[in-house]
C-alpha positions in Angstrom: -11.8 -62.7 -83.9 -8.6 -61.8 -82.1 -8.5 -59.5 -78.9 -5.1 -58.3 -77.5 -4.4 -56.7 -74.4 -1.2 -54.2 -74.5 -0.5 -52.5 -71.0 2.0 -49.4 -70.7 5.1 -49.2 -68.9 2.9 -48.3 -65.3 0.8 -51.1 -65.9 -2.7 -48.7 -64.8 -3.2 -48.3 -68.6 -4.0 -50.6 -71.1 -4.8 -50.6 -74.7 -7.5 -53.5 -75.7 -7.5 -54.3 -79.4 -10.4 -56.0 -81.1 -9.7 -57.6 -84.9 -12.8 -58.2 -86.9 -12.9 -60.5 -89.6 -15.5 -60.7 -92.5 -16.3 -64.6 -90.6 -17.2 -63.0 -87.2 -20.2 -60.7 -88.4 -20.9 -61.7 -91.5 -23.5 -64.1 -90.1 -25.6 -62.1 -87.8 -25.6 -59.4 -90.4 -27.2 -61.9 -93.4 -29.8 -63.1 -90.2 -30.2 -59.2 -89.8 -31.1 -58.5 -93.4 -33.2 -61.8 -94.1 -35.4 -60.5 -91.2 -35.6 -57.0 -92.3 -36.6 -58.1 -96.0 -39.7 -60.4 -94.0 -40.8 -57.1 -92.4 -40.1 -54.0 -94.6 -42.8 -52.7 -96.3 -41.7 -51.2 -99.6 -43.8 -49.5 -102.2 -44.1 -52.1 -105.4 -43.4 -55.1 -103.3 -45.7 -57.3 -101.2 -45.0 -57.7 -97.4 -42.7 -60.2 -97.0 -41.5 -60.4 -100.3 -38.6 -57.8 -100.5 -35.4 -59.2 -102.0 -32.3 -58.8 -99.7 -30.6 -57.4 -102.1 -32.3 -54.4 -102.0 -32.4 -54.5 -98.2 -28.8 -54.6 -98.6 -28.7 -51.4 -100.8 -31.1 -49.4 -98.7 -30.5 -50.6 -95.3 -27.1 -53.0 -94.9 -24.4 -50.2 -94.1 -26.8 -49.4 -91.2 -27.1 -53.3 -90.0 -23.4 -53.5 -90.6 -22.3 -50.6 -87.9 -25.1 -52.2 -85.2 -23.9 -55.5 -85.3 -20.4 -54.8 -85.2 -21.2 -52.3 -82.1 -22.9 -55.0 -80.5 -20.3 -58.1 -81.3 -18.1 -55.6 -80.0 -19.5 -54.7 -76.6 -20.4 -58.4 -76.0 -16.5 -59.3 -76.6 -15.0 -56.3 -74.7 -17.2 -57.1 -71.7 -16.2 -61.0 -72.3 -13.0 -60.3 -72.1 -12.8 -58.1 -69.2 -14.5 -60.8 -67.0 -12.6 -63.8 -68.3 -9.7 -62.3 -67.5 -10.9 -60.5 -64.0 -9.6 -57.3 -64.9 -10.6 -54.3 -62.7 -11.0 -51.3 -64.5 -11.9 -47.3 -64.1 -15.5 -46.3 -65.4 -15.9 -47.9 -68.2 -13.5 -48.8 -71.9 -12.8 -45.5 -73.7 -13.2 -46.0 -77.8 -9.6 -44.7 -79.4 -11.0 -42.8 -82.5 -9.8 -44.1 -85.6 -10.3 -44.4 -89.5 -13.1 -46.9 -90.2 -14.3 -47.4 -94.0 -17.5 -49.6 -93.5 -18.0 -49.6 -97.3 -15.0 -51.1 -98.8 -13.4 -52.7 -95.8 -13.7 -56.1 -94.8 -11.6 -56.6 -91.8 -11.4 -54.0 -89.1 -9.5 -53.2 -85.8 -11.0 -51.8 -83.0 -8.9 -50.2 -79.9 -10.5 -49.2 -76.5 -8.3 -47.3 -73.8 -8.6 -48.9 -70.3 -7.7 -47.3 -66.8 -6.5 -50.6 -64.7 -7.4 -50.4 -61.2 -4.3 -52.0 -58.7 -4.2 -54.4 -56.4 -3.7 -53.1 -52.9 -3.4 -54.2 -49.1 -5.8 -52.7 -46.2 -3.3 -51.5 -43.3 -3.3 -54.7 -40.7 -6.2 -54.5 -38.2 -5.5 -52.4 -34.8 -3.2 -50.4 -37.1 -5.1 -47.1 -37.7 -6.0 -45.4 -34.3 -9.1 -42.8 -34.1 -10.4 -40.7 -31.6 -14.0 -40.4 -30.6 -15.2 -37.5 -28.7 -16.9 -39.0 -25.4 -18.6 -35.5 -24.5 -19.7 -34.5 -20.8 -22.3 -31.9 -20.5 -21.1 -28.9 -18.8 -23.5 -26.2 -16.9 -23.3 -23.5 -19.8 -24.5 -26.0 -22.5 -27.7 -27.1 -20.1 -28.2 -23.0 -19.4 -28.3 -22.3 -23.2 -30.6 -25.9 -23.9 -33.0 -24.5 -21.0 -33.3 -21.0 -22.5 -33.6 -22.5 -26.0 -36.7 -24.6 -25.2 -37.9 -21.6 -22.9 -37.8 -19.0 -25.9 -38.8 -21.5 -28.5 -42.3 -22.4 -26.5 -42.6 -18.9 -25.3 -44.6 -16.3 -26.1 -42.9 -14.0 -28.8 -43.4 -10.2 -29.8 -42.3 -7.2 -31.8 -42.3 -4.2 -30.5 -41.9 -0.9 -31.7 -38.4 -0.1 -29.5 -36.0 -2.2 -27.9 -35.1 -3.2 -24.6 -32.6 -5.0 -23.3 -32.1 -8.6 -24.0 -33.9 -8.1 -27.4 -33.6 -9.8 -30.0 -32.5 -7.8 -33.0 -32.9 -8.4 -37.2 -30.9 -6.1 -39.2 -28.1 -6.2 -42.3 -24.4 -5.6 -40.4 -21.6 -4.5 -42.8 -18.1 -2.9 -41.9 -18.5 0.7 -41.4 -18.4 2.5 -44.4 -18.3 -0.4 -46.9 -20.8 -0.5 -50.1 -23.8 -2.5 -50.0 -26.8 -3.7 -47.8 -24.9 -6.0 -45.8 -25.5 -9.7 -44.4 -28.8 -10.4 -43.3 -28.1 -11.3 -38.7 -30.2 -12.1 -35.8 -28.4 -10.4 -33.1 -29.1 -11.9 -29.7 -28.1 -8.8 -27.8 -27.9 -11.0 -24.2 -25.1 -12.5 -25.7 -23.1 -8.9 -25.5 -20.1 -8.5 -23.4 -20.0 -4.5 -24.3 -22.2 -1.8 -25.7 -25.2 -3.8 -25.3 -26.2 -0.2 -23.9 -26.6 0.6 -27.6 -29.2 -1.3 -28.8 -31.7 -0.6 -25.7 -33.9 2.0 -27.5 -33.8 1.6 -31.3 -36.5 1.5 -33.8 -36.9 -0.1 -36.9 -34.8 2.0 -39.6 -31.8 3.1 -36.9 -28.7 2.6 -37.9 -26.0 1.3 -34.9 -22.2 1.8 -34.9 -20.4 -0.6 -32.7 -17.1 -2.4 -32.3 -18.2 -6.0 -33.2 -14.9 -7.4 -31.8 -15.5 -5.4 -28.5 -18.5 -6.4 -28.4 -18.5 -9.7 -28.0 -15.8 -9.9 -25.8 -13.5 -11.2 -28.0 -15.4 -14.8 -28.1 -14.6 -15.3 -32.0 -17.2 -18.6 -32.0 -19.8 -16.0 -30.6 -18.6 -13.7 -33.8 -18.9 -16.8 -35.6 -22.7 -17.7 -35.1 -23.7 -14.2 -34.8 -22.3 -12.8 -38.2 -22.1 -16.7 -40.1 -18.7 -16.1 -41.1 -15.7 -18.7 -41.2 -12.8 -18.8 -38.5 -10.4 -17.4 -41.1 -12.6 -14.1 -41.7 -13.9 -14.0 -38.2 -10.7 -13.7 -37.0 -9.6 -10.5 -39.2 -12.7 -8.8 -38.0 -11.7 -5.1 -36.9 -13.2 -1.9 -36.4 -16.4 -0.4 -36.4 -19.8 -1.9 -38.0 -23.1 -1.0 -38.7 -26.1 -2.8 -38.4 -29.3 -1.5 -39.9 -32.5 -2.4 -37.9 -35.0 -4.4 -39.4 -37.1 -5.9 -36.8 -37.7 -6.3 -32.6 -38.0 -9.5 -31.1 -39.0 -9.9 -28.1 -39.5 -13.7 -26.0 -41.4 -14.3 -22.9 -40.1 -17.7 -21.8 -42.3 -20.4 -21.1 -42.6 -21.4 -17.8 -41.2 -25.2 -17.0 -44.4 -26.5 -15.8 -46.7 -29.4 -16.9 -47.4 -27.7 -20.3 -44.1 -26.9 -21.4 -42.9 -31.1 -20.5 -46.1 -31.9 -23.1 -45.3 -29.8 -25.9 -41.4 -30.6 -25.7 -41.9 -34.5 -25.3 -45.3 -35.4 -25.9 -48.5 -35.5 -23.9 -47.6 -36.8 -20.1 -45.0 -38.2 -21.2 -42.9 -36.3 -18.2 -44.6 -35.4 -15.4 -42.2 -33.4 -13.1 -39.6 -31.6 -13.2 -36.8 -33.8 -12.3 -38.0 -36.0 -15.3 -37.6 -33.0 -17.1 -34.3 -32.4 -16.7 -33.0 -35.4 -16.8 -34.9 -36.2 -20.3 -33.1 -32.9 -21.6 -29.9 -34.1 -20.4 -30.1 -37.9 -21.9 -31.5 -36.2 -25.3 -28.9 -33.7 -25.7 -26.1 -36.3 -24.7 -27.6 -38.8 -27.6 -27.5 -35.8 -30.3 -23.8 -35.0 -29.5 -22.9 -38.6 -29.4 -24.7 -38.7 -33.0 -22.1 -36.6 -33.6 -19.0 -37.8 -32.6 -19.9 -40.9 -34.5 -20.0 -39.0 -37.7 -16.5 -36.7 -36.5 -15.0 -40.6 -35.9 -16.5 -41.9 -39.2 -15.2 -38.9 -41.2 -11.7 -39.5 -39.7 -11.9 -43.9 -40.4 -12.3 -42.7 -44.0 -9.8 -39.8 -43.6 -7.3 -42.3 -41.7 -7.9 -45.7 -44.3 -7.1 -43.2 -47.6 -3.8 -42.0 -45.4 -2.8 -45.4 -44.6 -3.7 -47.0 -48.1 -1.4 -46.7 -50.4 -3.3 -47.1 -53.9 -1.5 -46.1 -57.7 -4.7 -44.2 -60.0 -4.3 -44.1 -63.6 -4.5 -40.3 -63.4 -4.5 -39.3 -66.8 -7.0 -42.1 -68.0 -9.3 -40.8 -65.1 -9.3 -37.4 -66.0 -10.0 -38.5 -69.3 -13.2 -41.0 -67.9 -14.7 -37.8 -66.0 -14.5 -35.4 -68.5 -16.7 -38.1 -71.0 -18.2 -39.5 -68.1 -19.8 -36.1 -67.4 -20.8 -35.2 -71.0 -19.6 -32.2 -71.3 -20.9 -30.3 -67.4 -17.2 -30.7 -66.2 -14.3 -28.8 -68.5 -11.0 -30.4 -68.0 -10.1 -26.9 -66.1 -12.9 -28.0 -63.7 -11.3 -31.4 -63.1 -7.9 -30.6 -62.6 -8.6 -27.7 -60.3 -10.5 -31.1 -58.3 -9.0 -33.0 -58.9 -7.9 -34.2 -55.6 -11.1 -34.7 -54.4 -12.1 -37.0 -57.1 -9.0 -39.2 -56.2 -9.9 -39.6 -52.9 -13.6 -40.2 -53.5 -12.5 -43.2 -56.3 -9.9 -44.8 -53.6 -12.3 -44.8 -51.2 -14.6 -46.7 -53.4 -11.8 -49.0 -54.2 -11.4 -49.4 -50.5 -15.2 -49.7 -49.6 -15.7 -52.4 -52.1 -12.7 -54.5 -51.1 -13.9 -54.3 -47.7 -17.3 -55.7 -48.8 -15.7 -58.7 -50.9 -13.5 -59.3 -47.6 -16.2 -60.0 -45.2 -19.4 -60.7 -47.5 -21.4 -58.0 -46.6 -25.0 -57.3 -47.9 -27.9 -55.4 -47.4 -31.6 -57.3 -47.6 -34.4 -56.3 -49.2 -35.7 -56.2 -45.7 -33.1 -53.9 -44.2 -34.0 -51.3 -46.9 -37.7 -51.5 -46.0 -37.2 -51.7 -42.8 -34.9 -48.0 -42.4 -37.7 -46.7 -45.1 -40.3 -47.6 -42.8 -38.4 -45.8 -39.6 -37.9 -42.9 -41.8 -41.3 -42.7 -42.8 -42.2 -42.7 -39.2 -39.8 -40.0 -37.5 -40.8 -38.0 -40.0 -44.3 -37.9 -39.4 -43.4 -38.1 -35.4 -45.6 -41.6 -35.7 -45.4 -45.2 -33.7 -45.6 -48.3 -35.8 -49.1 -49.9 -34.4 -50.4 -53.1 -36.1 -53.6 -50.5 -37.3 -50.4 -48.8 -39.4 -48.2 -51.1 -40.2 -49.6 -52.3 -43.7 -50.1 -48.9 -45.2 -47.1 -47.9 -43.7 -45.3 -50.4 -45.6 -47.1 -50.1 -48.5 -45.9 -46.2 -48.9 -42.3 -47.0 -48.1 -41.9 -50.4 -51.2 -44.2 -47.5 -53.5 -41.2 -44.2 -52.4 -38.6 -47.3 -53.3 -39.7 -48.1 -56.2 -40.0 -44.4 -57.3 -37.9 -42.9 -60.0 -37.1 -45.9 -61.4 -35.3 -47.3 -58.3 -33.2 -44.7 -57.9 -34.6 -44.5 -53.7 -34.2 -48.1 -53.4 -30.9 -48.0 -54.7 -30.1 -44.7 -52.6 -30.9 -46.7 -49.4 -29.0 -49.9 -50.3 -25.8 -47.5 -50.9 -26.8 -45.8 -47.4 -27.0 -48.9 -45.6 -23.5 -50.9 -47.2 -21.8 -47.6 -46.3 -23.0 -47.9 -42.3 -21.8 -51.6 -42.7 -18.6 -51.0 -44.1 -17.8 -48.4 -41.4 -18.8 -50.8 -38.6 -17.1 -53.3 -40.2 -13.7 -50.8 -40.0 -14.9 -49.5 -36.3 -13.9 -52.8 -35.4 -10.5 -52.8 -37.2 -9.1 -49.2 -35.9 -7.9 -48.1 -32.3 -10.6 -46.0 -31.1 -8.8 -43.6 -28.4 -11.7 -41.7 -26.0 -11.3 -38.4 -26.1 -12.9 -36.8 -22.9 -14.5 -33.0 -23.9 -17.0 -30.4 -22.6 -19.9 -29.7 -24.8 -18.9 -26.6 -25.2 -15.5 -27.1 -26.5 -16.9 -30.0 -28.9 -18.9 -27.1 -30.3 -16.1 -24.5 -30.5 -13.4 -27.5 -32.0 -15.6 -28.4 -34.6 -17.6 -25.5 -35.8 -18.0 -24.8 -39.2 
C-alpha cells in the first residue's frame, strides 16, 4: 500500500491518494470467503461444505468492494492521525473509474479541506463592554403594574373605557388583508386615546399610530411587533379592528399578593417587597448583559482572529454533509454565517486544548438536576434527591445520548467563555434600564 499526500498551491486543500495492490486485500478477502463457504447454506450442498469457488462466483465481487471500503477507511483515518492533520468535516471520495472485475491494483483519491494553524490575539488584547445597569423609577413603575395586572382580577366587558386593554388586527388604512394580530395597552397612548373609550367588539378605529404614541418608536415597536427599520417608516392613518376588551383590577400589594409572587411568607411586608422586586429584576438584566458581553467575546475573538477556510472545499463538505436539504444556492447566499460559525469552532476547540478544560460526568448531572428543579419550582430535599437524580441520568441517556451530549456541549461552551472573560478588557458600561431595553431591542 502506498498513500500520498499532494496539497495545492494554498495549502487548505489536499488531495490523499491511496494505491491498492492485489497483496494488501487479497488476504482478508480469501478469510472473507473461507468464512462465508462455513456459513452459506446453498441448495445441493451440506452446511459447511460449500466450495469457495462457488462462494467466489456468487458472492466475491461483493466481499471484494467491502473489504477494500474498509482497508480503506482504516488507512485514511491512519494516516490522518499519524501525521496530525486537521481537517474540515470529513475526506470527500473524488469519483473515478473503478473496474472491480478485471483490475487488480487500484487508486483511490479523497479530497481534504486542511484546517490552519492560527494564533489567539495576546491576552488583555480584545476589550468588551458589559452593561452594569441601574434601575431607574419608570422601569420599577412598569415592574409594579406588571405584577399588579398579572395577579389582578381581569374582565371583558362589552365597551371600553379608558385604560383598557384592547385585542384587534391593525393594518395601514386602506391596505388589503386582516391585518396583524396586537394587544393595544391604550394607557400607554400619548394622543387619541379619546378614541378607544367607547368601542365594542366589531368597531373599526382610525388613528394616527405615529401620533399616537407620541412618537416613542420602541413603544411602536412592542405595540405593533415590528422591527426598527419598518417602525420607523410608519406613517399615516391605521385601522385597527376590535376583537376583544380587557379590563385589569390590580391586585392590591398586601400579604397575598408577596405569597403568590414569591412563595408562601416568604415576604412579609412591604419594604421586603420592594426590595425583593428590585434585587430580582437587577439579577434578570445582569443575566442579560452577560449574554450581550458573551455575544460580543465571540463577535470580538472572530474580528481579532485571523483564520484562512478552505472555502470551496467547505462549500463542497455542507452541500454532502447535508444530503441534499441545503442547495449550493442556499449555501452561498450563507454562507457567511457558516464561516463564522466553523472559526469559531476552530477557536473554541483550541481554547480547550490550551487550558485542558472538561466537563464531568458530574457537572452534567448536576445542571440536569437544577434544571429539573426550576422547572418544576422544586427544592432538592434528601426525601427528593434520589428520584430526582434518577429522572435527570434516565432524560441523559434519552435519544441515544443526544441530551447528554447537548449538556456537555452547553457546559464546555460556558467554560470556554469564562475561560476568554478572563483574557479580554471588560469596560463597565453604566445604563438605565430603560435605555438597556430601548439599545438592545429586537
Amino acid at each position: 500500500m502506498d498513500i500520498t499526500l499532494n496539497k495545492k498551491d494554498d495549502q487548505l486543500h489536499a488531495i490523499l491518494t491511496v494505491n491498492l495492490t492485489e497483496a494488501d486485500y487479497a488476504p482478508a478477502v480469501e478469510s472473507k470467503l473461507k468464512e462465508y463457504s462455513k456459513q452459506a447454506q446453498i441448495k445441493g450442498f451440506r452446511p459447511g461444505k460449500v466450495p469457495v469457488t462457488l462462494v467466489r462466483k456468487m458472492y466475491g465481487k461483493g466481499i471484494l468492494v467491502e473489504e477494500i471500503n474498509q482497508l480503506l477507511g482504516k488507512s485514511v483515518d491512519g494516516y490522518i492521525k499519524e501525521n496530525n492533520l486537521k481537517i474540515l468535516g470529513e475526506p470527500l471520495p473524488v469519483a473515478t473509474d473503478i473496474d472491480f472485475d478485471n483490475q487488480k491494483d487500484y487508486s483511490f483519491q479523497f479530497e481534504l479541506g486542511l484546517l490552519p494553524e492560527f494564533d489567539l490575539p495576546a491576552d488583555q488584547a480584545v476589550s468588551v463592554d458589559r452593561h452594569k445597569v441601574d434601575l431607574d423609577e419608570n422601569t420599577l413603575s412598569e415592574t409594579y403594574e406588571q405584577l399588579g395586572r398579572q395577579f389582578g382580577e381581569t374582565t371583558e366587558p362589552e365597551t371600553s373605557e379608558a385604560n383598557d386593554f384592547i385585542y384587534g388586527k391593525l393594518k395601514k388604512a386602506g391596505e388589503e388583508g386582516e391585518g396583524r394580530v396586537v394587544l393595544l395597552p391604550t394607557n400607554k397612548l400619548k394622543a387619541d386615546a379619546d378614541k378607544f373609550v367607547g368601542v365594542k367588539n366589531g368597531d373599526e378605529v382610525s388613528f394616527d399610530l405615529k401620533k399616537a404614541f407620541g412618537d416613542d418608536l420602541q413603544a411602536i415597536r412592542n405595540f405593533t411587533g415590528l422591527s426598527k427599520e419598518e417602525a420607523d417608516k410608519i406613517e399615516g392613518e391605521y385601522t385597527l379592528a376590535v376583537e376583544k376588551i380587557q379590563r385589569s383590577t390590580p391586585a392590591e400589594f398586601n400579604q397575598e399578593l408577596f405569597d403568590k409572587v414569591f412563595g408562601k411568607d416568604e415576604i412579609t411586608s412591604k419594604e421586603a417587597f420592594e426590595e425583593k422586586v428590585r434585587s430580582t429584576v437587577l439579577e434578570n438584566y445582569d443575566r442579560e448583559a452577560d449574554n450581550l458581553m458573551n455575544r460580543q467575546i465571540i463577535d470580538k475573538m472572530l474580528e481579532n482572529t485571523t483564520i484562512e477556510v478552505p472555502k470551496d472545499f467547505f462549500k463542497k463538505w455542507l452541500e454532502r454533509a447535508n444530503q441534499g436539504k441545503l442547495t449550493p444556492e442556499q449555501i452561498e447566499e450563507h454562507y457567511e454565517d457558516y464561516e463564522k460559525e466553523l472559526k469559531w469552532s476552530m477557536i473554541r476547540n483550541k481554547v480547550v486544548e490550551a487550558n485542558e478544560l472538561k466537563v464531568s460526568n458530574e457537572e452534567i448531572l448536576d445542571r440536569t438536576i437544577q434544571k429539573i428543579l426550576g422547572q418544576f419550582n422544586m427544592e432538592l430535599t434528601p426525601e427528593l434527591e434520589e428520584s430526582v437524580r434518577g429522572f435527570a441520568d434516565n432524560y441523559l441517556r434519552q435519544e441515544n445520548g443526544k441530551n447528554y451530549v447537548d449538556e456537555y456541549e452547553a457546559i464546555l461552551a460556558e467554560k470556554v467563555l469564562e475561560n476568554l472573560r478572563g483574557k479580554v478588557v471588560v469596560n463597565d458600561n453604566p445604563i438605565t434600564a430603560e435605555d438597556f431595553r430601548n439599545q438592545n431591542a429586537g
